[in-house]
VEXBAMAR-153249 format. One line per field, with one value per residue (C-alpha): residue number from 1; residue in three letters; x, y, z. Coordinates in Angstrom, 3 decimals, padded with zeros to 6 digits. Layout:
BEGIN
i: (NUM | ...)
aa: (ALA | ...)
u: (X | ...)
v: (Y | ...)
w: (Z | ...)
***
This chain:
BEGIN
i: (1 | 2 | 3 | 4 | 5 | 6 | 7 | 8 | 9 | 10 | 11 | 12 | 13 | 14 | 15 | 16 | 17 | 18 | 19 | 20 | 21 | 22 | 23 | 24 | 25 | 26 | 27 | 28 | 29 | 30 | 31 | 32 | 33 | 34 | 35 | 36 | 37 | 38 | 39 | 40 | 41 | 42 | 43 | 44 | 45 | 46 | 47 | 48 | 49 | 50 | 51 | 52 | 53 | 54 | 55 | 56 | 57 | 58 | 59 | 60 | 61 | 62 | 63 | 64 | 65 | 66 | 67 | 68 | 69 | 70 | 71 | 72 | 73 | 74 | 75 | 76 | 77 | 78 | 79 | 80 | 81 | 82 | 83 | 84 | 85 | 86 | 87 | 88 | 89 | 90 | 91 | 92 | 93 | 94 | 95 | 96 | 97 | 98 | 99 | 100 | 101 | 102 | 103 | 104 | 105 | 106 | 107 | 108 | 109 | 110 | 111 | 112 | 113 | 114 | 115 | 116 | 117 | 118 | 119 | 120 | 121 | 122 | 123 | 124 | 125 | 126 | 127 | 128 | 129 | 130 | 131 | 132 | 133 | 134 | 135 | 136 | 137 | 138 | 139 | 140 | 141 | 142 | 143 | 144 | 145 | 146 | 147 | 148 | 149 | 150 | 151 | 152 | 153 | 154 | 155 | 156 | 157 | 158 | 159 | 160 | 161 | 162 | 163 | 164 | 165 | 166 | 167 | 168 | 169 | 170 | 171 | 172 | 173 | 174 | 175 | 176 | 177 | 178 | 179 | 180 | 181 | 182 | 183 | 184 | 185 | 186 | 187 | 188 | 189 | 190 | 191 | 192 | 193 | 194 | 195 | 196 | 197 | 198 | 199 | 200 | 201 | 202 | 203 | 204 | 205 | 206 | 207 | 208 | 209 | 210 | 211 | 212 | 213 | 214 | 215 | 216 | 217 | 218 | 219 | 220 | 221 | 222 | 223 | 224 | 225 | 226 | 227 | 228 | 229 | 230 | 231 | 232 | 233 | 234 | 235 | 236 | 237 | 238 | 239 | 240 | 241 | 242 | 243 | 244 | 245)
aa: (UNK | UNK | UNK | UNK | UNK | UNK | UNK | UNK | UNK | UNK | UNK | UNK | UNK | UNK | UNK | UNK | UNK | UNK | UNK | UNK | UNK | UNK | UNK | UNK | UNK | UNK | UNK | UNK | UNK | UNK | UNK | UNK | UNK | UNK | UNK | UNK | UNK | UNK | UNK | UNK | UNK | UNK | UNK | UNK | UNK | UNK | UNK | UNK | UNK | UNK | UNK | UNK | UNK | UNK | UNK | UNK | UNK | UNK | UNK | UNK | UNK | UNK | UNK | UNK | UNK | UNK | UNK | UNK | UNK | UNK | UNK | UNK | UNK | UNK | UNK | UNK | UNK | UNK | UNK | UNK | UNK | UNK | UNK | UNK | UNK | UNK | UNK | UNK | UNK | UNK | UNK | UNK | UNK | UNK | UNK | UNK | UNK | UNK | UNK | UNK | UNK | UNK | UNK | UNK | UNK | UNK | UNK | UNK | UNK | UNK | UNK | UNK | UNK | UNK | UNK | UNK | UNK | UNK | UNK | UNK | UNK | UNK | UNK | UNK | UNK | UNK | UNK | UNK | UNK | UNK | UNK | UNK | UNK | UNK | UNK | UNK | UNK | UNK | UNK | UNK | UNK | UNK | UNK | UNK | UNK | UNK | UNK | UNK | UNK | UNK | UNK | UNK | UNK | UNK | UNK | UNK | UNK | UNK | UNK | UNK | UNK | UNK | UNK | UNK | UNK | UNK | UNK | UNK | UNK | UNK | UNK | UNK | UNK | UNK | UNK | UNK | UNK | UNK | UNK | UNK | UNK | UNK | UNK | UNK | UNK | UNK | UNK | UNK | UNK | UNK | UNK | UNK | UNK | UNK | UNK | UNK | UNK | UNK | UNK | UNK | UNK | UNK | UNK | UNK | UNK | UNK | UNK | UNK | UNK | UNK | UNK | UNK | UNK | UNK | UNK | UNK | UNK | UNK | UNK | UNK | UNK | UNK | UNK | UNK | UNK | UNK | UNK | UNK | UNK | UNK | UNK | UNK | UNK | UNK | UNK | UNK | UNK | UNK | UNK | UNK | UNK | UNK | UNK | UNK | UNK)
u: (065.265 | 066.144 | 069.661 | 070.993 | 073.596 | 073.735 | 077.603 | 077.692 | 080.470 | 081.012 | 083.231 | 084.843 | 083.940 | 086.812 | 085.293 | 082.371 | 079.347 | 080.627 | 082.099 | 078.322 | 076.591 | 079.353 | 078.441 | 074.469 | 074.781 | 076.815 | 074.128 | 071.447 | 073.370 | 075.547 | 079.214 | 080.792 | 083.862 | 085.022 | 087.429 | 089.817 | 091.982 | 094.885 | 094.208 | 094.620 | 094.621 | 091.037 | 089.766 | 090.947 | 089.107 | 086.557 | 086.421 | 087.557 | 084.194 | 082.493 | 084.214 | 083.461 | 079.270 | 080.354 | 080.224 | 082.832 | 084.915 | 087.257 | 089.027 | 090.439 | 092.902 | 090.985 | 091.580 | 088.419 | 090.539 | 091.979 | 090.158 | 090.499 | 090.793 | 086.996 | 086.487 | 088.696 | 087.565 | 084.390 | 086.508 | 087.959 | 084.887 | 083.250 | 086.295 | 086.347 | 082.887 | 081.405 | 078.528 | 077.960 | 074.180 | 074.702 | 076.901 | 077.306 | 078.717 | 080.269 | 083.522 | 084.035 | 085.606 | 083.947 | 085.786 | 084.875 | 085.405 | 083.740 | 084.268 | 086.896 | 088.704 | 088.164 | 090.597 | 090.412 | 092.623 | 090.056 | 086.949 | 088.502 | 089.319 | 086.098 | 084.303 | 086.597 | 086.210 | 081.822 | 080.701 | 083.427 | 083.867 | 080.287 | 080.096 | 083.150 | 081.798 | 077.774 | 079.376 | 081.983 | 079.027 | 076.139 | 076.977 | 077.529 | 074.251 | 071.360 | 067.868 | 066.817 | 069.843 | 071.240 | 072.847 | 072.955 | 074.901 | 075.397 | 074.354 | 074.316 | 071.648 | 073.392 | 072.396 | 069.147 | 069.837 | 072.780 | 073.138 | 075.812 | 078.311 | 081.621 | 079.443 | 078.991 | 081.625 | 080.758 | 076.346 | 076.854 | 078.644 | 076.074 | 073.296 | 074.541 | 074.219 | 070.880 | 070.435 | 072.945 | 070.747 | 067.571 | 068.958 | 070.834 | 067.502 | 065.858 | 068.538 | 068.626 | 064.791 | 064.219 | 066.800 | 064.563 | 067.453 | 066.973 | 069.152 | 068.533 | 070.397 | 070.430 | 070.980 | 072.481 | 072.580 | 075.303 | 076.341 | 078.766 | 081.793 | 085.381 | 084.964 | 081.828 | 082.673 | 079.018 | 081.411 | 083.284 | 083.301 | 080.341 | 078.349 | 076.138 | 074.855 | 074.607 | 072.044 | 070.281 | 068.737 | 067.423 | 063.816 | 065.460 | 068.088 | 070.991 | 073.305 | 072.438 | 074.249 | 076.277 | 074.114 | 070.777 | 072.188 | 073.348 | 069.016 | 068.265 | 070.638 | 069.126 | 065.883 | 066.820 | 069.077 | 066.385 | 062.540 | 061.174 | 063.280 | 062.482 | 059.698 | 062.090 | 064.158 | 064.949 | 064.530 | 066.681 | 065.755 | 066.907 | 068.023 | 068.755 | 066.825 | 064.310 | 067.133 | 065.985 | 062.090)
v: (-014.070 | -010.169 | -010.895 | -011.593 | -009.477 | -007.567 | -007.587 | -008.568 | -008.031 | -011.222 | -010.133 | -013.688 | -015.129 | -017.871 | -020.072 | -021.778 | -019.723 | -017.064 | -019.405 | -020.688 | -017.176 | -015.946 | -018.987 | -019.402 | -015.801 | -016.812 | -019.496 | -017.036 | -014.801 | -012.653 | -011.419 | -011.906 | -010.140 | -012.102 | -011.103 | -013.231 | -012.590 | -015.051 | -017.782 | -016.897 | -020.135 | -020.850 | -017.750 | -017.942 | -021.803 | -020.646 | -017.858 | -020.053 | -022.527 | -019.243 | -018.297 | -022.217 | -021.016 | -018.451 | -015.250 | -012.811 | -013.303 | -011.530 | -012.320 | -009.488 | -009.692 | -007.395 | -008.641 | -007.185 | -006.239 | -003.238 | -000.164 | 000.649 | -002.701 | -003.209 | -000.376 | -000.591 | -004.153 | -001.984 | 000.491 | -002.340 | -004.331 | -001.028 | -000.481 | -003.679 | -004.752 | -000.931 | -000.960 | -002.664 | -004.042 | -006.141 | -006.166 | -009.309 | -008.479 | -011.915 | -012.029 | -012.950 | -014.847 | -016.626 | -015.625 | -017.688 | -017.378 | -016.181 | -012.556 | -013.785 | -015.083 | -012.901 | -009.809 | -005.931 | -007.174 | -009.640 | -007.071 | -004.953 | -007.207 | -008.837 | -005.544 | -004.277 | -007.519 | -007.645 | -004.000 | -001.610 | -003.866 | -003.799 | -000.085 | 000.798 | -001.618 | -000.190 | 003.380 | 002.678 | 000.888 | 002.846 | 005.464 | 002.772 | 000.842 | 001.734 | 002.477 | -001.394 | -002.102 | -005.001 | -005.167 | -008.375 | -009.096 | -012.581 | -012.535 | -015.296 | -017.394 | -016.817 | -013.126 | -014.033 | -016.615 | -017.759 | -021.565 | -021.496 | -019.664 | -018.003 | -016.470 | -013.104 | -011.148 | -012.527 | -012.402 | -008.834 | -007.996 | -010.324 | -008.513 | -005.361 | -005.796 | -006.098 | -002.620 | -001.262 | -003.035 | -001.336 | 002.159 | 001.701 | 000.175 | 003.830 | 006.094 | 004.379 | 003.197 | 006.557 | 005.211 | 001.527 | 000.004 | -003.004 | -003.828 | -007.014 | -009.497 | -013.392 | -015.620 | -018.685 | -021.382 | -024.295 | -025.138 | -027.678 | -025.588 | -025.466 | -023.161 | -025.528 | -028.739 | -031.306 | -033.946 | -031.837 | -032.407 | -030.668 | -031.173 | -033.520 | -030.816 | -028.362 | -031.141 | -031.651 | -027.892 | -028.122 | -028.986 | -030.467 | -032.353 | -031.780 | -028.919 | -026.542 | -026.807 | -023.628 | -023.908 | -023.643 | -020.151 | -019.467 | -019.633 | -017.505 | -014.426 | -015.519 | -014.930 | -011.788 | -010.482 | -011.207 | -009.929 | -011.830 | -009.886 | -006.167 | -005.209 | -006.607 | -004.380 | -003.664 | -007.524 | -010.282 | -013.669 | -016.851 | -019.649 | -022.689 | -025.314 | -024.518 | -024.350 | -020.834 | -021.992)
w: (-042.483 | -043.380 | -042.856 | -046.641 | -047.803 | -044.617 | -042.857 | -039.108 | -036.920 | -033.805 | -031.203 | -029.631 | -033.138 | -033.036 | -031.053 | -028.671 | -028.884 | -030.887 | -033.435 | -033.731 | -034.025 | -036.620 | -038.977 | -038.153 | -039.498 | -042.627 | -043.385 | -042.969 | -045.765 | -044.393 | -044.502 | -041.121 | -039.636 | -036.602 | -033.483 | -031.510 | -028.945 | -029.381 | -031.703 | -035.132 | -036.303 | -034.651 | -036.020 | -039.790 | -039.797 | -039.117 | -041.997 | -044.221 | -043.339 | -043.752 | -047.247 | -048.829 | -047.951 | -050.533 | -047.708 | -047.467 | -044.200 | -041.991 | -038.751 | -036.487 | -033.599 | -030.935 | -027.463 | -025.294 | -022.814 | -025.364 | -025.022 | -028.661 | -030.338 | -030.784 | -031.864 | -034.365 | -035.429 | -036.173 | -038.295 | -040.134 | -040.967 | -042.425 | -044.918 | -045.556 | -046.042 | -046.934 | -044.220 | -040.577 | -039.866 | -036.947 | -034.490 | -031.282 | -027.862 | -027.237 | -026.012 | -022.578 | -019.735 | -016.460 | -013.190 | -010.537 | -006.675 | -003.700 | -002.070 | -000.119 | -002.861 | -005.781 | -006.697 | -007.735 | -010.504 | -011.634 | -010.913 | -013.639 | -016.148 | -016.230 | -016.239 | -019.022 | -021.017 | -019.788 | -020.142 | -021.373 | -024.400 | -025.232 | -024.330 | -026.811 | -029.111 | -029.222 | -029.251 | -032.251 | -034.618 | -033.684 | -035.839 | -039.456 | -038.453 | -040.697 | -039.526 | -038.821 | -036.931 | -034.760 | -031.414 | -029.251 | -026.838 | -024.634 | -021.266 | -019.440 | -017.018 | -014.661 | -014.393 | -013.436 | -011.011 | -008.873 | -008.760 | -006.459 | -004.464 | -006.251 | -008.916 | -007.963 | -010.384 | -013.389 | -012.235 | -011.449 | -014.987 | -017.268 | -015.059 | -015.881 | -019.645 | -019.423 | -018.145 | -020.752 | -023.265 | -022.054 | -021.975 | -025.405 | -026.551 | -025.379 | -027.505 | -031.044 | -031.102 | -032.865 | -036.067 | -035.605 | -034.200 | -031.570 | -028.812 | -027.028 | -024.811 | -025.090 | -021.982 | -022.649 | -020.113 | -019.694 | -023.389 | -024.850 | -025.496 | -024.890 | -021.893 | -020.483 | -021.965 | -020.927 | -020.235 | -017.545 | -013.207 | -012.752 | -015.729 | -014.012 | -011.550 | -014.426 | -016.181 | -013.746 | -012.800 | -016.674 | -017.129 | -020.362 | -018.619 | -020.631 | -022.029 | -025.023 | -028.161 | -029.341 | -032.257 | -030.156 | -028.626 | -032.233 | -033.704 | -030.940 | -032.083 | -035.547 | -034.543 | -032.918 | -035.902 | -038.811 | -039.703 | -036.648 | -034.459 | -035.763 | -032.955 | -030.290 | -028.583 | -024.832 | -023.938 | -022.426 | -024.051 | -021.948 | -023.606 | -020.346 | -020.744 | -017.733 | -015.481 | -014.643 | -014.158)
***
């Protein structure tokens, strides 16, 4: 896959999605520094599942919200691991609401935790990548598409990855680094669990008819991370099922 012995750095690692990603990218021979926000104990099991593969491991406190605590989650991993290859926008939350209902106060944290995170965190590891590079960062569906009302602050903010993505894509293509988004759609997690109120609905927009597994969005930053991914850069890839078709 191109990806053993490189280091990779999850942000959101200890748990869901980014959980998945942070060991997919163990298996696939990596060493993996992780970031939580408030549960150590999450985080450090799943290093340790990462340290019995035999891969080095390390898990960070660096809530997204913190202007300088990704970046120096990036500073950390590169003392501690010597180099950075590939680093995963993932942290996140899902506010929900309509216009009406929705706050300032909410606005900013989700664009602080969305797209000055990733910003801080592109800016802060762009300069340790090596030519041949990874950023990804996780989108969501739901940036393409709307299902429903009380979306429209956390649409807007996934959206607007994609066009950081594109521009980034544009400045380090000269060093061969790619930049690229992945959209997952409804997957079995803690924050989405497929046995929830309104999982049902959620199944039934798939063409599949069912929810993704955190491992299925996992492959696709794989994919994106390895050889296969080296002459993709600039692109959103959408992971849902067909619910977006």
């Amino acid at each position: 896959m191109g990806i053993e012995g490189k280091v990779a750095l999850v942000t959101g690692g200890g748990r869901g999605i980014g959980a998945a990603i942070a060991q997919r990218l163990a298996a696939d021979g990596a060493d993996i520094a992780l970031t939580y926000n408030a549960s150590a104990d999450r985080a450090e099991q799943v290093a340790a599942k990462i340290r019995d593969t035999g891969r080095r491991a390390l898990a960070v406190r660096a809530p997204a919200a913190d202007a300088d605590a990704v970046p120096t989650a990036v500073e950390r991993t590169v003392a501690e691991f010597g180099r950075l290859d590939i680093l995963v926008n993932n942290a996140g939350i899902f506010p929900y609401g309509t216009i009406d209902e929705l706050t300032l106060e909410q606005f900013d944290e989700t664009v602080s935790l969305h797209l000055r995170a990733a910003f801080a965190g592109a800016k802060a590891a762009s300069p340790h990548l090596p030519d041949g590079g990874r950023i990804i960062t996780i989108g969501s569906n739901l940036a393409e598409r709307a299902t429903r009302p009380g979306l429209s602050l956390y649409s807007m903010t996934k959206a607007a990855l994609v066009g950081f993505s594109k521009g980034l894509a544009r400045d380090l293509g000269p060093r061969g680094i790619t930049v690229n988004v992945v959209h997952p759609g409804s997957t079995d997690t803690e924050m989405n669990p497929a046995d929830s109120a309104s999982s049902d609905g959620q199944r039934a927009i798939t063409a599949l008819g069912r929810y993704a597994a955190a491992d299925e969005i996992a492959a696709a930053v794989s994919y994106l991370a390895g050889e296969g991914g080296s002459f993709v850069t600039g692109s959103a890839i959408t992971v849902d099922g067909g619910a977006n078709a």
